[in-house]
C-alpha positions, -999 to 999 in steps of 0.1 A, spaced: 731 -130 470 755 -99 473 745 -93 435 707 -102 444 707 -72 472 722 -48 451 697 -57 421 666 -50 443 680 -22 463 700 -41 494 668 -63 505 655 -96 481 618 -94 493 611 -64 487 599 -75 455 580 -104 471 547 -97 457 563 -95 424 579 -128 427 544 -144 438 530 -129 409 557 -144 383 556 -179 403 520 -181 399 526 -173 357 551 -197 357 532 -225 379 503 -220 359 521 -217 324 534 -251 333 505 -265 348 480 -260 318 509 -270 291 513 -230 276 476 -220 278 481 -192 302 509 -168 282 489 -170 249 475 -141 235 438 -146 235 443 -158 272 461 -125 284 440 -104 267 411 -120 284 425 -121 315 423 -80 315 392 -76 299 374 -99 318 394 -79 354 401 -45 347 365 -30 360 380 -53 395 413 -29 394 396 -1 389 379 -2 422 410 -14 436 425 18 426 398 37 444 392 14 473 433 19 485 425 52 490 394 48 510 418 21 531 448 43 533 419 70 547 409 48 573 380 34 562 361 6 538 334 10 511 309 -19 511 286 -4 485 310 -2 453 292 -31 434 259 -20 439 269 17 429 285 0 396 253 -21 389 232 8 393 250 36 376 253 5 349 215 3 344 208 37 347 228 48 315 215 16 300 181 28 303 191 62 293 211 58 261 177 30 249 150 53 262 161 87 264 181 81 235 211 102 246 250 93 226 270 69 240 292 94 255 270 114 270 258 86 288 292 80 301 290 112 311 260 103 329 273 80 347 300 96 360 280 121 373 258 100 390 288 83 405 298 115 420 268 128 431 264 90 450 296 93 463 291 130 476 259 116 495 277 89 510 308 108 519 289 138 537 272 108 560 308 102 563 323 131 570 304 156 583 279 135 603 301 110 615 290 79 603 313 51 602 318 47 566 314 8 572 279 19 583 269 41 556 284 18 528 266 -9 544 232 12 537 245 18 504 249 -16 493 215 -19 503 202 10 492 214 14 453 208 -27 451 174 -21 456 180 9 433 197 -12 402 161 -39 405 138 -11 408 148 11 378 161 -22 359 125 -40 368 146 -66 369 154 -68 335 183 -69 312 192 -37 293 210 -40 265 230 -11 252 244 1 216 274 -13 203 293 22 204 291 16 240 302 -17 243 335 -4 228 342 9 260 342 -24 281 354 -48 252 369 -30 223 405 -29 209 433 -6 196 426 1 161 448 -11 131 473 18 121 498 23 92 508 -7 72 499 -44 74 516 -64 98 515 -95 116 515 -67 145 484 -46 159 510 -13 154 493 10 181 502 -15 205 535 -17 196 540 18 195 523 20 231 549 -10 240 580 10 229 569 43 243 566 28 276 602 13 275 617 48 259 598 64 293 612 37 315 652 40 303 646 80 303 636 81 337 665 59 348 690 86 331 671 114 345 674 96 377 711 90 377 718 123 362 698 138 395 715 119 421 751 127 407 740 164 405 731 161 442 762 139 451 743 113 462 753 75 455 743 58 427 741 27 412 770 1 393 763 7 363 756 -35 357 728 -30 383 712 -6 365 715 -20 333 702 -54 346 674 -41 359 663 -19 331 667 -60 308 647 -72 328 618 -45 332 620 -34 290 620 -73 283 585 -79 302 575 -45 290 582 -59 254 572 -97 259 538 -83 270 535 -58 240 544 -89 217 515 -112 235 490 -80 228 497 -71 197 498 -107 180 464 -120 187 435 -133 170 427 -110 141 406 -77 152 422 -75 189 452 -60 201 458 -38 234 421 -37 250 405 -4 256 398 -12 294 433 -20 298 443 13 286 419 33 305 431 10 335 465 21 324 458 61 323 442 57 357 473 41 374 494 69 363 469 96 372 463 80 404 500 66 411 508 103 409 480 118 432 488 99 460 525 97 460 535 134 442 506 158 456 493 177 488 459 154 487 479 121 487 497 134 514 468 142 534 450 108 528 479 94 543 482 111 569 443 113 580 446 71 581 478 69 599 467 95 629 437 117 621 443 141 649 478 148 649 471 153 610 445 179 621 467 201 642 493 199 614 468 223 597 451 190 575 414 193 568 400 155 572 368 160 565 371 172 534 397 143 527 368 118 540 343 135 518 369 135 483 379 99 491 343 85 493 333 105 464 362 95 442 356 60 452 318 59 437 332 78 408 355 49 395 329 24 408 306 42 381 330 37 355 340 4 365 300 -6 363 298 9 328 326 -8 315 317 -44 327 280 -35 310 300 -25 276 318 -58 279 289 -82 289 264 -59 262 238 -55 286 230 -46 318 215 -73 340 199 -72 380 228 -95 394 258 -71 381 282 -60 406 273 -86 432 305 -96 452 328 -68 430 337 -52 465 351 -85 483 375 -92 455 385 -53 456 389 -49 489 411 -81 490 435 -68 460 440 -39 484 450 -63 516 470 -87 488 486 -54 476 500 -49 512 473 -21 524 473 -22 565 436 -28 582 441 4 604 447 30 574 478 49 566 492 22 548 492 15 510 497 21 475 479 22 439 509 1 423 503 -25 452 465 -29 447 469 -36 409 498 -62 422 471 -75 445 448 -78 420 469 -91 395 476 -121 416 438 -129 422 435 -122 387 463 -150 378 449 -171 403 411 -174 390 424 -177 354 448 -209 363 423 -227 389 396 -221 356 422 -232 328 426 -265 350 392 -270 357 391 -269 390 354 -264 407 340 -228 417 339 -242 455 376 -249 454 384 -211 436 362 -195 464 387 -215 493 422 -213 471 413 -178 472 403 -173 509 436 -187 517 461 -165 497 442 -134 512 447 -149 550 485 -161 539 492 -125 525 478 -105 556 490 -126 580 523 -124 561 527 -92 565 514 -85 599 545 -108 611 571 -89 592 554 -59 609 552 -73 644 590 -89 638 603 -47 631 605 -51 596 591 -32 564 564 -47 547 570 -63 516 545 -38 494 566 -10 515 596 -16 505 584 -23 469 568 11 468 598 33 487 620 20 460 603 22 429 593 63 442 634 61 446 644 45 411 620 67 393 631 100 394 603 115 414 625 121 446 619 111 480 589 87 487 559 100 499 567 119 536 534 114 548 533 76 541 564 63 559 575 32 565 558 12 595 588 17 615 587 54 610 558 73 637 531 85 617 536 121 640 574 124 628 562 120 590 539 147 595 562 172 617 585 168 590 560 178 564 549 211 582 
């Protein structure tokens, strides 16, 4: 147990999340005799998710702001259709109709967030009118009907790293991708170390650290070899990578910047954050327009992958993004929450539907299975809370911010037992 602490930074269930994630591989792996950690299966399992995690990555940051966006899958459906209709009609390139849609994300987003912001609408409210509004929207200017769009575009949503350099029973890319990421992992760990000793602070046995950096360049590499050995013509999806790019960009943001600083601190107490000199309107308005911005892309990418365009698209997309968020240990009131959790979050709901399907088991079952894990994982949490102690996604996130060289966590998102008021005097 002593070795166990000192492994996962002197608590075990910290990585809880992570451990519910792996059981529910392993339980799965089992149950459906190896069909669940096969190639084509994992590969799947992203493609057929990663427009879901997307708007989990923006949707944490509306939470962590103190709010909730009801309107994300009608914004996807409609910004979907609209470049659909634009790329066959207008007969724009594929990437300029991305670029379309982006900018029709923002520009939805920037409607919804001045309602928010600046005339004081609850966002539930406003994204409520939203979901109505741009549903009617997608049928309208859709008719309906079911768009399809080139195959240049459907890259986006279901392509693959290309085949590079020799013949192999490898996609190479992929593997390349694979051993960049464990030659970033092992250099931040040095970098780390070297810090901390420079500081004379305490670091690590060195068996610790070398356990844990197995452990993490072992899945890093097991899941490189499941991508890059699958059915001829796929490797490493394109969603996946641009779900990939986004983490990073948006891990960052939040955790190493003024902006995620101030979205923290505008959901844990909006008025002490405005006397400590923090704008929140503006932080409203930039967190509801980010939000329809990924829900664009999210839309367009889940229209590359399905070829078309069709009136039902996005129905139900923000339920299972805003329960990644709560899975991923986001708190109900705001100020609470990370990108890294969310993905977690919606990883496990991810693992989830693909077992229950593998195994056959009805859509009516999925639906409850489903309702239950959310309610579990809340109420979970809200007891560790009420009992004094960190939440489990808390101390996951304060310790990966700690183990990767990026120095303190985030001083406007403390832990729970930490006043939201203190985080910010220390900050000004």
């Amino acid at each position: 147990m002593n070795a166990l602490k000192k492994l996962f930074g002197g608590n075990t269930r910290q990585f809880g999340m992570i451990f519910a994630l792996v059981a529910l591989i392993i339980f799965f792996q089992i149950a459906t005799e190896g069909r669940t950690l096969t190639p084509g299966n994992v590969i799947n399992l992203f493609n057929g998710n990663s427009y879901i995690l997307i708007l989990a990555i923006g949707m944490v940051l509306v939470i962590i702001a103190g709010h909730i966006d009801l309107s994300v899958g009608s914004v996807a459906a409609f910004v979907g259709v609209t470049v659909a209709i634009a790329i066959r009609d207008w007969g724009i390139p594929w990437y300029l109709g991305v670029l379309l849609g982006l900018l029709l994300g923002a520009l939805i987003g920037a409607w919804q967030g001045w309602w928010t912001a600046y005339v004081g609408i609850p966002a539930f409210i406003v994204t409520l009118a939203g979901m109505l509004l741009f549903r009617g929207f997608n049928q309208f200017v859709g008719k309906s009907n079911t768009i399809p769009v080139p195959q240049d575009f459907q890259y986006l949503g279901s392509g693959y790293l290309p085949e590079i350099g020799p013949n192999t029973s490898y996609n190479n890319l992929t593997v390349l991708i694979g051993l960049a990421a464990v030659a970033y992992v092992i250099f931040s760990e040095v970098r780390r170390r070297r810090t901390a000793k420079a500081l004379g602070a305490e670091v690590p046995e060195t068996w610790v650290v070398v356990l844990k950096l197995v452990l993490i360049c072992a899945a890093i590499l097991y899941a490189t070899d499941l991508f890059a050995t699958g059915r001829p013509g796929t490797s490493f999806p394109i969603p996946g990578l641009i779900l990939a790019v986004l983490v990073l960009i948006y891990g960052f943001i939040s955790s190493k910047t003024v902006v995620g600083r101030h979205i923290y601190a505008v959901g844990g107490n909006r008025h002490a954050a405005e006397l400590s000199g923090v704008q929140s309107k503006k932080v409203n308005f930039l967190v509801m327009m980010n939000m329809s911005i990924l829900a664009g892309l999210a839309g367009m990418i889940f229209v590359g992958r399905s070829t078309a365009s069709g009136p039902f698209d996005g129905v139900g997309w923000e339920l299972d993004a805003i329960a990644a968020v709560f899975i991923g240990g986001a708190a109900v009131t705001g100020g609470v929450g990370t990108v890294i959790g969310s993905i977690i979050g919606g990883l496990v709901m991810a693992v989830l539907n693909n077992g229950l399907q593998l195994l056959g088991v009805g859509a009516d079952l999925t639906q409850i299975i489903k309702g239950l894990v959310l309610l579990i994982a809340v109420a979970f949490d809200v007891y560790n809370k009420s009992q004094g102690k960190t939440s489990i996604i808390g101390m996951l996130t304060r310790n990966f911010n700690r183990s990767s060289g990026g120095g303190p966590s985030n001083p406007l998102q403390p832990d729970e037992t930490t006043s939201t008021k203190e985080a910010i005097a220390r900050e000004a």
